[in-house]
Backbone as a printed PyTorch tensor [residue, N CA C, xyz], in Angstrom:
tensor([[[ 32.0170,  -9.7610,   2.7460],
         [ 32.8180, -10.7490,   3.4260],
         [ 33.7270, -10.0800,   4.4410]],

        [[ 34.1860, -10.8100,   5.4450],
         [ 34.8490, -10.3750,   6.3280],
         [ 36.3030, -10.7660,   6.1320]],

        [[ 36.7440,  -9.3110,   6.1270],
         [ 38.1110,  -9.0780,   5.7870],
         [ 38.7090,  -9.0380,   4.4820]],

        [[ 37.6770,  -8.7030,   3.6050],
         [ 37.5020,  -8.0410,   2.6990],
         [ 37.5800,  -6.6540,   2.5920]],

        [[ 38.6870,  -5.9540,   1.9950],
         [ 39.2400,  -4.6130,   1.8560],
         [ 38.4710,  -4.0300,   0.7540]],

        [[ 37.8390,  -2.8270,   1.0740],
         [ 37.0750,  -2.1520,  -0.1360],
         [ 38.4870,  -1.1600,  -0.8880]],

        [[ 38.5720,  -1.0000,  -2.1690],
         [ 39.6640,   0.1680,  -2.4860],
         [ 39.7860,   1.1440,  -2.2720]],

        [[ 40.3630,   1.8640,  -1.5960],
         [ 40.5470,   3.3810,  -1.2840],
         [ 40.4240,   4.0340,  -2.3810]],

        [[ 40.0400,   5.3030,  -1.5960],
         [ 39.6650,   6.5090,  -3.0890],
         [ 40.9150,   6.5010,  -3.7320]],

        [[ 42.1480,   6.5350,  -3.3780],
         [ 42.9450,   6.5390,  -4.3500],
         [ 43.9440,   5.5090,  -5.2420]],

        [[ 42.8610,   3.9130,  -5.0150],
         [ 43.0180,   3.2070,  -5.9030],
         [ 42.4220,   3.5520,  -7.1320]],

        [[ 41.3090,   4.0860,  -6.7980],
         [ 40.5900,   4.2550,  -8.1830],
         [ 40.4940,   6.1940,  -8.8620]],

        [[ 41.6400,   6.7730,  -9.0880],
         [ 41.7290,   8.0490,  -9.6530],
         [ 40.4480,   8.3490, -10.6640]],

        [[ 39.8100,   9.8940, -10.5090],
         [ 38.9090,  10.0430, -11.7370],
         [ 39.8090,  10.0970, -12.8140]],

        [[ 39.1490,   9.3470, -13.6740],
         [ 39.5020,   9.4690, -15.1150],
         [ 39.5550,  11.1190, -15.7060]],

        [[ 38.7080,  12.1260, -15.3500],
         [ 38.7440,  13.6370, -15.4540],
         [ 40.0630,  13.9640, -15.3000]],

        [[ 41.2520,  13.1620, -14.0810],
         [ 42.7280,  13.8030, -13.1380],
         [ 43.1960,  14.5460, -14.9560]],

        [[ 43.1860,  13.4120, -15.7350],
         [ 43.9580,  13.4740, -16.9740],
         [ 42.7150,  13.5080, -17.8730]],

        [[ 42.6410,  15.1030, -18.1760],
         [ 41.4180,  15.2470, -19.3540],
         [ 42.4500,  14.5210, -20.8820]],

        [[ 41.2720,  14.2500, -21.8440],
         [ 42.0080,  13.7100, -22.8730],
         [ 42.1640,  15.1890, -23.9820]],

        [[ 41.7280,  16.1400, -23.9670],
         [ 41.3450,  16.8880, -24.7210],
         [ 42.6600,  18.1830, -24.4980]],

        [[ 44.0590,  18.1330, -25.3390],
         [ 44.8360,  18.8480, -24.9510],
         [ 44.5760,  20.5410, -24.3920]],

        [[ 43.8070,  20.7320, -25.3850],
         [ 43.3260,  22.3710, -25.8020],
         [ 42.5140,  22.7990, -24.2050]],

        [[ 41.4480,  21.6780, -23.7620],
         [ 40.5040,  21.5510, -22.5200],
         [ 41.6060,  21.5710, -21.3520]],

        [[ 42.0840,  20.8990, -21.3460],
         [ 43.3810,  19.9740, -20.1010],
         [ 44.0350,  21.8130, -19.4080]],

        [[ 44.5500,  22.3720, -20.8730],
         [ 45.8460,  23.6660, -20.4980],
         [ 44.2380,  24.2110, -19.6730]],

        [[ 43.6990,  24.8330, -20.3020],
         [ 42.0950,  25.7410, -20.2420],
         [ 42.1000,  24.9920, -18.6680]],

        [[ 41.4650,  24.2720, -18.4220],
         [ 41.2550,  23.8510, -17.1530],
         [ 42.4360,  23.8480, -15.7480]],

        [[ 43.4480,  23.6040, -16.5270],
         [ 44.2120,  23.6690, -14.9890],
         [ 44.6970,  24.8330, -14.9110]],

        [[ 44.7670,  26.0280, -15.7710],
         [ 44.9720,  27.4810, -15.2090],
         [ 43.6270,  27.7190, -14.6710]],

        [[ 42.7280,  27.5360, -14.9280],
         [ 41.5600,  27.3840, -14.1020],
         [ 41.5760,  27.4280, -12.7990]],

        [[ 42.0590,  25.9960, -12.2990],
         [ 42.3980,  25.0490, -10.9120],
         [ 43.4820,  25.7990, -10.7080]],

        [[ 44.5520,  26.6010, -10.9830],
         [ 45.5320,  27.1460, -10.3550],
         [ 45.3080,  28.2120,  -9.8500]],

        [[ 44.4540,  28.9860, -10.6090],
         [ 44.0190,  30.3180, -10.3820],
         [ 42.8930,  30.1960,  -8.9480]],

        [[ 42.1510,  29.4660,  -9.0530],
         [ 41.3200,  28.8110,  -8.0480],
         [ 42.3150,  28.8730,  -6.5910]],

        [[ 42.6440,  28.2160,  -6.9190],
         [ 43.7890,  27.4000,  -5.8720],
         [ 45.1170,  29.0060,  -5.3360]],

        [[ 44.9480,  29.4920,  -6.0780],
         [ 45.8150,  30.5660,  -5.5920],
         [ 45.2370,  31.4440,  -5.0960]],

        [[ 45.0940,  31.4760,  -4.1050],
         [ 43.8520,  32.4130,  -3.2000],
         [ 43.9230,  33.9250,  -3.1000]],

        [[ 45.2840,  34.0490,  -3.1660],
         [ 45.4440,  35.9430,  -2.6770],
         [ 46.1340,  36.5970,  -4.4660]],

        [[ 45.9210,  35.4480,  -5.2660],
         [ 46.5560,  36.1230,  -6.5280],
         [ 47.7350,  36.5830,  -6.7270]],

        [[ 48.3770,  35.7910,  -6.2670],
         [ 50.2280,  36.5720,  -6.3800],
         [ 50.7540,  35.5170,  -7.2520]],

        [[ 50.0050,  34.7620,  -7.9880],
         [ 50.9160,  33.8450,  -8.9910],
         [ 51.2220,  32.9060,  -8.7800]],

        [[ 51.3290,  32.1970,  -7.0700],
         [ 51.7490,  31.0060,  -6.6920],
         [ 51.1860,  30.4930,  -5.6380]],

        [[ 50.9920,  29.0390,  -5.5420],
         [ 50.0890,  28.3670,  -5.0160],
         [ 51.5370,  27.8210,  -3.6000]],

        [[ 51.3370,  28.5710,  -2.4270],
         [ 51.7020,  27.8130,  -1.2700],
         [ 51.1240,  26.4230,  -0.5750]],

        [[ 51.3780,  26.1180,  -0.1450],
         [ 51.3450,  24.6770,   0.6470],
         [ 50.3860,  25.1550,   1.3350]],

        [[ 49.7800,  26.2900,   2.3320],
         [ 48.8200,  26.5130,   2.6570],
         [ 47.3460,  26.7390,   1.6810]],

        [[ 47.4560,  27.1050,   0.7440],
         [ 46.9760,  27.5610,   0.2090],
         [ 46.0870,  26.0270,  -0.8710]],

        [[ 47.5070,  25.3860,  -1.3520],
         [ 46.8430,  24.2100,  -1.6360],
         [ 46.1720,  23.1960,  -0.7130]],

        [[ 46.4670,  23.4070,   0.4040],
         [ 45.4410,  22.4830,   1.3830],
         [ 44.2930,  23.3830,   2.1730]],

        [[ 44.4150,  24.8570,   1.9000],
         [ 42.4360,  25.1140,   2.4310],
         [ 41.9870,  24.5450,   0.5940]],

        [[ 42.3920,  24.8680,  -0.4660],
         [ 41.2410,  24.6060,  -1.4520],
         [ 41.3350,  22.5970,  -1.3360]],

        [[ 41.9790,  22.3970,  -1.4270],
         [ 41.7720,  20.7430,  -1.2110],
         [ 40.6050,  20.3920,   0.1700]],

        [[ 40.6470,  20.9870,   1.2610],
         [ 39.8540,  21.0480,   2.5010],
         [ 38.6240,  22.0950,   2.0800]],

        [[ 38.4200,  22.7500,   1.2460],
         [ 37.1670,  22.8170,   0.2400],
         [ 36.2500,  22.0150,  -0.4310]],

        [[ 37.1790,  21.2640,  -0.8410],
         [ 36.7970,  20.3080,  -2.1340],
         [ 36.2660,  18.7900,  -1.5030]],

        [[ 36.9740,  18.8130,  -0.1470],
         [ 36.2120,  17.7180,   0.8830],
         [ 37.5400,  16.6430,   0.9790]],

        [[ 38.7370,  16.9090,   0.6290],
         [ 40.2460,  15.8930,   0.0370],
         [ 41.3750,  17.2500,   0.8440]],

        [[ 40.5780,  16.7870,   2.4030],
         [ 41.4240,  17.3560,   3.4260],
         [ 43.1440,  16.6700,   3.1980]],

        [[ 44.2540,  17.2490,   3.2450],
         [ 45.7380,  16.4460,   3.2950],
         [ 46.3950,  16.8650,   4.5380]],

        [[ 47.4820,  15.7760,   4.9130],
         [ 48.4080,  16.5150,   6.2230],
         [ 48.9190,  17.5640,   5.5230]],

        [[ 49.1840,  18.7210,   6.1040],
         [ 50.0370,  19.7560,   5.8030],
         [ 51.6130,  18.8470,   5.4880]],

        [[ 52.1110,  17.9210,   6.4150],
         [ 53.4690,  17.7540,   6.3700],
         [ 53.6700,  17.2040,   5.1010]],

        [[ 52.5480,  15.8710,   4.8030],
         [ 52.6490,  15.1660,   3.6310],
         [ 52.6850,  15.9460,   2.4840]],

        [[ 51.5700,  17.2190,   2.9280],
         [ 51.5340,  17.5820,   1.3290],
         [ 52.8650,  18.7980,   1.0180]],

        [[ 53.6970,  19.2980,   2.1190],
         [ 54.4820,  20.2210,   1.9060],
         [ 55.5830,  19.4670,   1.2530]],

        [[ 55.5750,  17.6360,   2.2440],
         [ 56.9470,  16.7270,   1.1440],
         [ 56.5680,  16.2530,  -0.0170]],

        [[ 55.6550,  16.1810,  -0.6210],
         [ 54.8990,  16.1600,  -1.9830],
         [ 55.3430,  17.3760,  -2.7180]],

        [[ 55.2070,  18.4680,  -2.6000],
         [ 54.9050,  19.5030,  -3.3580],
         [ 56.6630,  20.3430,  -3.0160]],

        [[ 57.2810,  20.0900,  -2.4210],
         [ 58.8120,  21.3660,  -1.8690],
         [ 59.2060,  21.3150,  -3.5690]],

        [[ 59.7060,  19.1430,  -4.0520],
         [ 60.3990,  19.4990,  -4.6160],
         [ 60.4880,  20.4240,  -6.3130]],

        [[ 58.8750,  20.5970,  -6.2110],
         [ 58.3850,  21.5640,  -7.3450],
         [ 58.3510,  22.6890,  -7.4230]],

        [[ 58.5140,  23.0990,  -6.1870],
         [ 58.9480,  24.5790,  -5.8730],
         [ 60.0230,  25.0320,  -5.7360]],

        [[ 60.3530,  26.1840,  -6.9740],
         [ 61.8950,  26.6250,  -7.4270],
         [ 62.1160,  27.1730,  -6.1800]],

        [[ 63.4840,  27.3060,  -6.1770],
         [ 64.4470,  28.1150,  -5.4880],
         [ 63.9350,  29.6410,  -5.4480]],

        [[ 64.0630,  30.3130,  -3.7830],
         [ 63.3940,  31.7540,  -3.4070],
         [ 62.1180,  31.4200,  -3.9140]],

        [[ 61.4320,  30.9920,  -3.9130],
         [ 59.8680,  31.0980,  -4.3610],
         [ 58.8420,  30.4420,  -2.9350]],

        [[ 57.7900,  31.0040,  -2.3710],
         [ 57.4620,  30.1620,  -1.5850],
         [ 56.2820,  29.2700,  -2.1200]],

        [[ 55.7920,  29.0010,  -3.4990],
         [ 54.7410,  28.3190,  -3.7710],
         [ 54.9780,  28.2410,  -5.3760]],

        [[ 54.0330,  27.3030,  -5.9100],
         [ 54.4800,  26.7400,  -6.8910],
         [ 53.9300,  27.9330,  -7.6220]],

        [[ 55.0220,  27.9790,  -8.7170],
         [ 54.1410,  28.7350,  -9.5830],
         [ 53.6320,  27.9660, -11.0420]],

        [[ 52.8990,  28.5210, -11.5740],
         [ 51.8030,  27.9050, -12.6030],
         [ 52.8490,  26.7200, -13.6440]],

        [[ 54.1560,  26.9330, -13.7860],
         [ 54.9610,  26.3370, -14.7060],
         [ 54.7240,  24.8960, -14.0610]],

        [[ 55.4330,  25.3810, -12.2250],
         [ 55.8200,  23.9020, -11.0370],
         [ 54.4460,  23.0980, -11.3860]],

        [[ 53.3230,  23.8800, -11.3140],
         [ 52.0850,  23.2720, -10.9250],
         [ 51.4740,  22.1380, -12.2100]],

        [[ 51.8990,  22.8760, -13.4640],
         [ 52.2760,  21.9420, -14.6280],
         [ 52.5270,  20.6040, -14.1930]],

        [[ 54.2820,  20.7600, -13.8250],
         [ 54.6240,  19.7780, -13.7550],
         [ 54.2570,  18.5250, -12.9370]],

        [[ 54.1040,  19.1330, -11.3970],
         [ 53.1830,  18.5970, -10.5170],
         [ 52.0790,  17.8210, -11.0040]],

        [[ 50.8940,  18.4450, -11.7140],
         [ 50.2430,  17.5350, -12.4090],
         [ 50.4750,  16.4900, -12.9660]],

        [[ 51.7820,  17.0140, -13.8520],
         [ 51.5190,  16.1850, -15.1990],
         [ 52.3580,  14.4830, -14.0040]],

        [[ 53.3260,  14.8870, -13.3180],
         [ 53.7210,  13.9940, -12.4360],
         [ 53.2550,  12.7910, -11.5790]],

        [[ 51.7500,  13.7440, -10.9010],
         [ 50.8320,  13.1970, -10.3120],
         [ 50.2060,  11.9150, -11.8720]],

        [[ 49.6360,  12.6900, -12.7590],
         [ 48.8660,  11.9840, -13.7080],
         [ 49.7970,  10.4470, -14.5020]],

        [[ 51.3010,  10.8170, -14.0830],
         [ 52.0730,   9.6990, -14.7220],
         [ 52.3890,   8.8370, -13.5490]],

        [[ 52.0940,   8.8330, -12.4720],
         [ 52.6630,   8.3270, -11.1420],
         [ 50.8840,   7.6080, -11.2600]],

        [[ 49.6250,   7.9550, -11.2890],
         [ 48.4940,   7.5210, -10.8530],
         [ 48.2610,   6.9370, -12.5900]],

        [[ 48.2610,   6.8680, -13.7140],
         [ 47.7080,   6.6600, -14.6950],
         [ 48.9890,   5.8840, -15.9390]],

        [[ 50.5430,   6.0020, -15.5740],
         [ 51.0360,   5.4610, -16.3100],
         [ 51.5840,   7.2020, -17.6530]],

        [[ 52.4270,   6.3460, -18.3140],
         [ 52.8440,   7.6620, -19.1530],
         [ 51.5880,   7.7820, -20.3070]],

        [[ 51.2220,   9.1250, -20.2820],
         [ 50.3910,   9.3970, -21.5870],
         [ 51.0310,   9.4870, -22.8780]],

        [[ 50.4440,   9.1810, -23.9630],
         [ 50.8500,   9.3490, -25.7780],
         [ 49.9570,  10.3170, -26.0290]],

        [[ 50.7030,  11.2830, -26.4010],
         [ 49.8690,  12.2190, -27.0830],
         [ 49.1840,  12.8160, -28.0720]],

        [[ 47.6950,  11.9070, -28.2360],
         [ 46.9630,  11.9120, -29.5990],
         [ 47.3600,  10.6720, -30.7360]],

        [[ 47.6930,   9.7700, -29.4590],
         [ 47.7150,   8.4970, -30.3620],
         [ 47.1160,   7.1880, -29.7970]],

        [[ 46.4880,   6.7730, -30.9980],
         [ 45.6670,   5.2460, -30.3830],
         [ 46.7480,   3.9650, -30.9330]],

        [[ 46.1100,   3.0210, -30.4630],
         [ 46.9880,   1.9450, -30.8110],
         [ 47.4780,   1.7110, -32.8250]],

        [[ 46.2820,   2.2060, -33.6080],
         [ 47.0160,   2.6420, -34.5850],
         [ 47.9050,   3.7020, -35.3300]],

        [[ 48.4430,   4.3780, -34.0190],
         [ 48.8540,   5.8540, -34.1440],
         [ 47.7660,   6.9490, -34.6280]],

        [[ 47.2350,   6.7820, -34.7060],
         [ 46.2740,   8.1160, -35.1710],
         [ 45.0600,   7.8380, -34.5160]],

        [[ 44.8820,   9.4370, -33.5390],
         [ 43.4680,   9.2680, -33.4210],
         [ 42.2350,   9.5060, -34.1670]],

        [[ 41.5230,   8.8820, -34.2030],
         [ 39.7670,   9.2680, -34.7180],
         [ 39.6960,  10.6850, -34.1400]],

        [[ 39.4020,  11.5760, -34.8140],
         [ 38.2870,  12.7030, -34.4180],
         [ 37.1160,  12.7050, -33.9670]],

        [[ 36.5400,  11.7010, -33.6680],
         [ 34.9820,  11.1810, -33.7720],
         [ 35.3280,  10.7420, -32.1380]],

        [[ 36.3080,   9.8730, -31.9640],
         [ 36.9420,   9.5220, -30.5690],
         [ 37.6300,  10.4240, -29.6640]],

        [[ 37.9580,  11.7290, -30.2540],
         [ 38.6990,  12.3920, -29.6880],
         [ 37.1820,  13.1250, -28.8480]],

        [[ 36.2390,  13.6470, -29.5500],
         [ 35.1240,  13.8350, -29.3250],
         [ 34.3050,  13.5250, -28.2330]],

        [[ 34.2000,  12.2400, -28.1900],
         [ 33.2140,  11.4500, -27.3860],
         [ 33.9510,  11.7230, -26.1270]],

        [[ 35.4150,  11.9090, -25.9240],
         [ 36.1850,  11.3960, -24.9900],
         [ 35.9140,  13.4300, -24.5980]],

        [[ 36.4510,  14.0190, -25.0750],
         [ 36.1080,  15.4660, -24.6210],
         [ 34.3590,  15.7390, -23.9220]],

        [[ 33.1270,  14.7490, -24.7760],
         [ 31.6360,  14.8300, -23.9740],
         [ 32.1050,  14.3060, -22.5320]],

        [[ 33.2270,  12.9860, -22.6370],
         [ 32.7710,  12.4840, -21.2390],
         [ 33.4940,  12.9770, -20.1100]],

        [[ 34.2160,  14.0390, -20.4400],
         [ 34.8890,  14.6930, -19.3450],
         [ 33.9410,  15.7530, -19.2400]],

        [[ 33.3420,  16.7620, -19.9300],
         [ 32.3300,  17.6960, -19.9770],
         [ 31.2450,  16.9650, -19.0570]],

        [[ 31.0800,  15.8130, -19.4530],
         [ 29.8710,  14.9580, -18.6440],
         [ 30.5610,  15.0330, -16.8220]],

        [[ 31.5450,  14.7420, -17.0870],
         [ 31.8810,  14.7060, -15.6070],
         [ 31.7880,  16.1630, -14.5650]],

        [[ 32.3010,  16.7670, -15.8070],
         [ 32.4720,  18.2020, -14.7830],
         [ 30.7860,  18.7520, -14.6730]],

        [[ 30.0700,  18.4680, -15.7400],
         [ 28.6390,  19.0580, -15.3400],
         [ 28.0340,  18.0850, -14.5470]],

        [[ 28.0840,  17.0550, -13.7880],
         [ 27.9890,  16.3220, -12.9990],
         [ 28.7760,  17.0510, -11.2350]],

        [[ 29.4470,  17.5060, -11.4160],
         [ 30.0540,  18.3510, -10.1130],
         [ 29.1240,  19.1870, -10.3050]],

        [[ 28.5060,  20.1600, -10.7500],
         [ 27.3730,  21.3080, -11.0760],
         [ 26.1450,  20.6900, -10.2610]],

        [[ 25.7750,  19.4380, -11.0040],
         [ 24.4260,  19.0390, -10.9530],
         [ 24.3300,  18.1700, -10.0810]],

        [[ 24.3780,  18.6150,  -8.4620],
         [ 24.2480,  17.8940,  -7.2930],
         [ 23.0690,  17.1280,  -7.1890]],

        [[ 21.9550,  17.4950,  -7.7700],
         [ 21.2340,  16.3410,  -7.8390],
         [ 20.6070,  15.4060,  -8.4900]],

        [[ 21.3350,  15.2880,  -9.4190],
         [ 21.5700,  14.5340, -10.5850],
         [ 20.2120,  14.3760, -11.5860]],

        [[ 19.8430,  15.7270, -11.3940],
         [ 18.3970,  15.9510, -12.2420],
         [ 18.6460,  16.5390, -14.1870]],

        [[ 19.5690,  16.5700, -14.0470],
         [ 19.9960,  16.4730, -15.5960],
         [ 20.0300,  18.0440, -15.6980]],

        [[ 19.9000,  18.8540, -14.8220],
         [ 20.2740,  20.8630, -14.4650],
         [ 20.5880,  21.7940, -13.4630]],

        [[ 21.7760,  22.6610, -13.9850],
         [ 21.9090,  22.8370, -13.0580],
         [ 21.3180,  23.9910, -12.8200]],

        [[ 20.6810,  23.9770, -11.4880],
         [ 20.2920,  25.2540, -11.4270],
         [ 21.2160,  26.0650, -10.3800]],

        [[ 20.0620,  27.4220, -10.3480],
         [ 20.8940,  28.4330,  -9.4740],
         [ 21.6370,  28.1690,  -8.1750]],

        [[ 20.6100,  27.3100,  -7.3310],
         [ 21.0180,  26.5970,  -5.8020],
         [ 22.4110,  25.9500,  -6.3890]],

        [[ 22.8210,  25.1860,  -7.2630],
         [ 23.4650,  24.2310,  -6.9460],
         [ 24.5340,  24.6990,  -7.7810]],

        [[ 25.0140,  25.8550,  -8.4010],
         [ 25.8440,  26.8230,  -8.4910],
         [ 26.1950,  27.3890,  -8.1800]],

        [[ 25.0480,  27.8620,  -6.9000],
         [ 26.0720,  29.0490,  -6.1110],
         [ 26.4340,  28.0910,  -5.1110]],

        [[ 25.8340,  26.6560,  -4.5500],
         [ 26.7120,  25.5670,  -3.8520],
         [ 28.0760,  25.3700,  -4.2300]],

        [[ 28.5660,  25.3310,  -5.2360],
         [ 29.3280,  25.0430,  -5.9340],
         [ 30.5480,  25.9340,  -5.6190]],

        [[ 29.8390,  26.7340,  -6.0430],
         [ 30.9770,  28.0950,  -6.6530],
         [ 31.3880,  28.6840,  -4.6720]],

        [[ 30.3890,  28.6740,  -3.9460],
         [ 30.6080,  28.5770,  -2.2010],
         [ 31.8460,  27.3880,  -1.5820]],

        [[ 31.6060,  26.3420,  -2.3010],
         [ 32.6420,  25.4360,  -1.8780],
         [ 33.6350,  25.6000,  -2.2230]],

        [[ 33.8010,  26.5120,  -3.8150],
         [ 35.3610,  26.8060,  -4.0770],
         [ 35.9820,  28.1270,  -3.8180]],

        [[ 35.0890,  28.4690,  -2.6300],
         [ 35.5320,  29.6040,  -1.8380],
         [ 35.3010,  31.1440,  -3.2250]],

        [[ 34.9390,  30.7810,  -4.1870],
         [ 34.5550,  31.9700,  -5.0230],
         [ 33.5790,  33.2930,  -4.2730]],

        [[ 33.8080,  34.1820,  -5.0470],
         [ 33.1960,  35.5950,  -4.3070],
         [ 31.6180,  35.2400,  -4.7060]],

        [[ 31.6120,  35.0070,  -6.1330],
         [ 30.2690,  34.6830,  -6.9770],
         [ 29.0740,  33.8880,  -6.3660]],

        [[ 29.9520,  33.1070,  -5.3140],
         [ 29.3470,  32.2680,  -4.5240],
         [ 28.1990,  32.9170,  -3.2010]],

        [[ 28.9020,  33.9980,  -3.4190],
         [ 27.8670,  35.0370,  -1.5000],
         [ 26.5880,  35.3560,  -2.7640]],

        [[ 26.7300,  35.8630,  -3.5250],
         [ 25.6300,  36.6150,  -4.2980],
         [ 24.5350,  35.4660,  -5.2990]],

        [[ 23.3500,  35.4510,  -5.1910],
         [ 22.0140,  34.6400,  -5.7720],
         [ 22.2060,  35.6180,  -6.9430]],

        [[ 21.7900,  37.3370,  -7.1150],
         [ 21.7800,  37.6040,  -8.5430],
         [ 22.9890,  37.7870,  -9.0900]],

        [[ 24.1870,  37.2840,  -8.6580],
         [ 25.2500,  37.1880,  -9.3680],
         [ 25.4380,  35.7800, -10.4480]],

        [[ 25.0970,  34.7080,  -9.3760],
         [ 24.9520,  33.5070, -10.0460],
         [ 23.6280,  33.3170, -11.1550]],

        [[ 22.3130,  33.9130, -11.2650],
         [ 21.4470,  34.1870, -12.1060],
         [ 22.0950,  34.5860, -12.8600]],

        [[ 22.7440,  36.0760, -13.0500],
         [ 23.6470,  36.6530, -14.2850],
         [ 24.2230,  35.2690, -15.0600]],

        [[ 25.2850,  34.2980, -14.3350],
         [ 25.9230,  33.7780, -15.1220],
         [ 24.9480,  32.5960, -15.7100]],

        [[ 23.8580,  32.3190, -14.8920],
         [ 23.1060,  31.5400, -15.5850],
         [ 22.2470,  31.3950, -16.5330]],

        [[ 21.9670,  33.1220, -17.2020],
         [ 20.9230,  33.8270, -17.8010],
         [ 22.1610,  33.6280, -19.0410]],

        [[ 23.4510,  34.0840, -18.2550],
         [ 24.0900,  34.0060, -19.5950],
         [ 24.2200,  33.0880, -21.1270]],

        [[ 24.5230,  32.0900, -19.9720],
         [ 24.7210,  30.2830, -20.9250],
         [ 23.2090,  29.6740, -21.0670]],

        [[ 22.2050,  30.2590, -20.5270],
         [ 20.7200,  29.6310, -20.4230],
         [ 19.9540,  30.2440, -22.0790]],

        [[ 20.0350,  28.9250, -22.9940],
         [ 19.8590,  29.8040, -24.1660],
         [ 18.1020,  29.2280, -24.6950]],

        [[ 17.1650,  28.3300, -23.9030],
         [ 16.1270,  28.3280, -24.1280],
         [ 15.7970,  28.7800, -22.7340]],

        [[ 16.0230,  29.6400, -22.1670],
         [ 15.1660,  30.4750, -21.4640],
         [ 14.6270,  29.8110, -20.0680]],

        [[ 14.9710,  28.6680, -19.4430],
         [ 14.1090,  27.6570, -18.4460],
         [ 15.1000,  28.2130, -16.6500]],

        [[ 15.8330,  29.2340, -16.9060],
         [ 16.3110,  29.2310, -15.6040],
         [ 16.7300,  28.2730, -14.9540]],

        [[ 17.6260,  27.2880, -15.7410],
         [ 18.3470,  26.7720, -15.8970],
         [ 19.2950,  25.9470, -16.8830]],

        [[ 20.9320,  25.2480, -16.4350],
         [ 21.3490,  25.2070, -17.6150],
         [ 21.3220,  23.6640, -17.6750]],

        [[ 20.8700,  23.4060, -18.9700],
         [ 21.5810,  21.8230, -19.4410],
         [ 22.8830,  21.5000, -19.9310]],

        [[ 22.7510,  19.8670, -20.3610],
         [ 23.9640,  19.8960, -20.3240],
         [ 24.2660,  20.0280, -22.1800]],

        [[ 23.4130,  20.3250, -22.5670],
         [ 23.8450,  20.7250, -23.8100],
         [ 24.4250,  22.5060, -23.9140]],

        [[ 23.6180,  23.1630, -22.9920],
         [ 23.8450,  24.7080, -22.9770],
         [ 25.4380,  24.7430, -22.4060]],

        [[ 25.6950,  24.1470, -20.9970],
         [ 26.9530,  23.5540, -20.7060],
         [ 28.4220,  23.0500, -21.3220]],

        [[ 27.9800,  22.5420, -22.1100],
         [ 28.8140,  22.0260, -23.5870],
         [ 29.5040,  22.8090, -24.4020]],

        [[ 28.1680,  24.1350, -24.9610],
         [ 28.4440,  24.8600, -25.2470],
         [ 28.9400,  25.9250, -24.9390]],

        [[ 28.7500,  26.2690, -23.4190],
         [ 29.6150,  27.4000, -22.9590],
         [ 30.6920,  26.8370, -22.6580]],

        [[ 31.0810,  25.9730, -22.3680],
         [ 32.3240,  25.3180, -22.4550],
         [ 33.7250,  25.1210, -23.3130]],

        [[ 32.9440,  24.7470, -24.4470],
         [ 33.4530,  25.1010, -25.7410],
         [ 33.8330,  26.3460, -26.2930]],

        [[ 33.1970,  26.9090, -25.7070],
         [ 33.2530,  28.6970, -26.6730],
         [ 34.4050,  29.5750, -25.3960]],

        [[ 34.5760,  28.8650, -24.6210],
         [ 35.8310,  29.1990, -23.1370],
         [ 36.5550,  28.5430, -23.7860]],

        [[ 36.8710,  27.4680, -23.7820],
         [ 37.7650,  26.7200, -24.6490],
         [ 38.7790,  27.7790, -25.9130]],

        [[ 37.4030,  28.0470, -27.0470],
         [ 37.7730,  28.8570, -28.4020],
         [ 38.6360,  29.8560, -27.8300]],

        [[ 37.8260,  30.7280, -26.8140],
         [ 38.5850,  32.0020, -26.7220],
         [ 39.8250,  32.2920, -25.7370]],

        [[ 39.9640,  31.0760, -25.1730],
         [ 41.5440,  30.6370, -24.3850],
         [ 42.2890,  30.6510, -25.0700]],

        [[ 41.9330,  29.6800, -26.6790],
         [ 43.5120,  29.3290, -26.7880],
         [ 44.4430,  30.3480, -27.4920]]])
């Protein structure tokens, strides 16, 4: 219909912004920080967070995103460091999603069984960023695509990305599913916390 407004991408936030899985959530955004901090000095500048955002294809104005992000950045510091970036998140996730309860359903206690399903469907999501063509694996091409877009080193090298795929590839097909996925996932998870 005409004059009919479709929703902007940021009416509708991924459900992933806010993993449900506490233990996954910490694990993942030192992940994304470390990512995001390009020269390794501990803190993520305003430059720095907008080439990996202009990576990721979620180009921002520099101005907008420097008045977004100043007031998280302590005093003498020029970029957030991993504590700010915490907060930042957790800010973003209560500003786009409402306040989170932590590990509680409407009868106060969560199911384990639910806590579960809800940890597959974020795993589902992120091996879905992997698996560009939605063939149910990922292979080598679309890992080292991947790992190229997030400006990673791993990304220039084909037998670098084989290595990591030989690694987690545990029936042998030269490539990974999303059960092999799961599991290397999990076992990053174990040895984080």
């Amino acid at each position: 219909m005409e004059g009919e407004k479709k929703p902007s991408a940021l009416s509708r936030p991924s459900p992933s912004f806010r993993l449900r899985c506490a233990s996954l959530n910490a694990v993942r955004l030192r992940r994304v920080f470390d990512l995001f901090d390009h020269n390794g000095d501990g803190e993520i500048t305003v430059e720095e967070l907008a080439l990996a955002l202009d990576r990721l294809g979620l180009g921002a104005d520099l101005t907008d995103l420097r008045a977004t992000i100043d007031g998280y950045i302590q005093p003498g510091h020029q970029g957030l460091a991993y504590e700010d970036f915490e907060k930042l998140h957790s800010a973003l996730g209560e500003a786009l999603f409402g306040q989170e309860v932590a590990g509680e359903d409407e009868a106060g206690v969560r199911e384990e069984e639910e806590e579960e399903e809800e940890e597959d469907g974020d795993m589902e999501e992120a091996f879905k960023v992997f698996d560009e063509d939605g063939d149910g694996f990922i292979s080598a091409a679309e890992l080292q695509a991947v790992l190229a877009k997030l400006g990673l080193p791993e990304g220039k090298s084909m037998a670098r990305v084989m290595e990591m795929i030989c690694s987690v590839d545990r029936n042998h097909d030269g490539r990974v599913d999303f059960l092999e996925f799961k599991h290397m996932m999990r076992s990053i998870a174990v040895k984080s916390s």
